[in-house]
N, C-alpha and C positions, 0 to 999 in steps of 0.2 A: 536486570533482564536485558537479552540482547535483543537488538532490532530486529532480526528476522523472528524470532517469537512473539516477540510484540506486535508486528505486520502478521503474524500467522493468526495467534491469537484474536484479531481486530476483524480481521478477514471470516475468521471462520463465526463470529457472532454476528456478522453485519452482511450476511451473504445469504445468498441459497444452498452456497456450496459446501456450509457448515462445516463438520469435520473431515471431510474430503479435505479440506484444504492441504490438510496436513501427510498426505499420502501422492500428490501430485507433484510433479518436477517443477522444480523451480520456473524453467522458463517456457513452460507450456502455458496457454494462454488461459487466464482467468475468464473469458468471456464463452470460451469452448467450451467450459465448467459449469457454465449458469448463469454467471454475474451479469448483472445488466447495467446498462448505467447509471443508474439511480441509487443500486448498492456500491456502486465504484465511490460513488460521490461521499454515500453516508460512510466509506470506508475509511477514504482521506480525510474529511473532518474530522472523524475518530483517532485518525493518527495524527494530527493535528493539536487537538484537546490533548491527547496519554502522552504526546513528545513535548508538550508547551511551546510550540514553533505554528508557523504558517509558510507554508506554499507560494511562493512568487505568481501572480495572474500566470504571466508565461512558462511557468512549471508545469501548469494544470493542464494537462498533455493527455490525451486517454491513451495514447501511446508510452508513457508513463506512468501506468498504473494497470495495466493489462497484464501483469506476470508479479509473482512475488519477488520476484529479480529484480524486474523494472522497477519495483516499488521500493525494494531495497539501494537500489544505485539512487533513485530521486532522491529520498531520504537521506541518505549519509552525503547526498553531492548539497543537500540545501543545508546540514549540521552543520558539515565541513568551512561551511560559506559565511555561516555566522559565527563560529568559531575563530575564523580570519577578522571578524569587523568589533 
């Protein structure tokens, strides 16, 4: 499965915004949707746990994690990073 399904997926069970997720532009804002930060949080754990990866303290950006885009570039720039080590 690819990563933006996976993030869609994750999103739309750990959210308010449920299946909306899956009908909104990529880079519109998840918070303008519902999200608050307490499902942001349970969202990245959750993709955390389904990728077998963790997040750098200084990743954990609410600016990174505010758009399925945003989440997808953090994602593949922290794979990409362990992939390198």
């Amino acid at each position: 499965m690819q990563i933006k399904s996976i993030i869609l997926e994750i999103a739309s069970s750990n959210t308010d915004i449920g299946e909306k997720v899956y009908t909104i532009k990529e880079d519109d804002s998840l918070l303008d949707h519902g999200m608050d930060s307490l499902q942001m949080m349970r969202t990245v754990v959750e993709i955390e746990k389904r990728l077998d990866f963790k997040f750098n303290d200084e990743d954990l950006l609410t600016a990174n994690f505010t758009s399925i885009s945003s989440i997808i570039d953090s994602v593949n720039s922290v794979l990409s990073i362990g992939e390198n080590e």
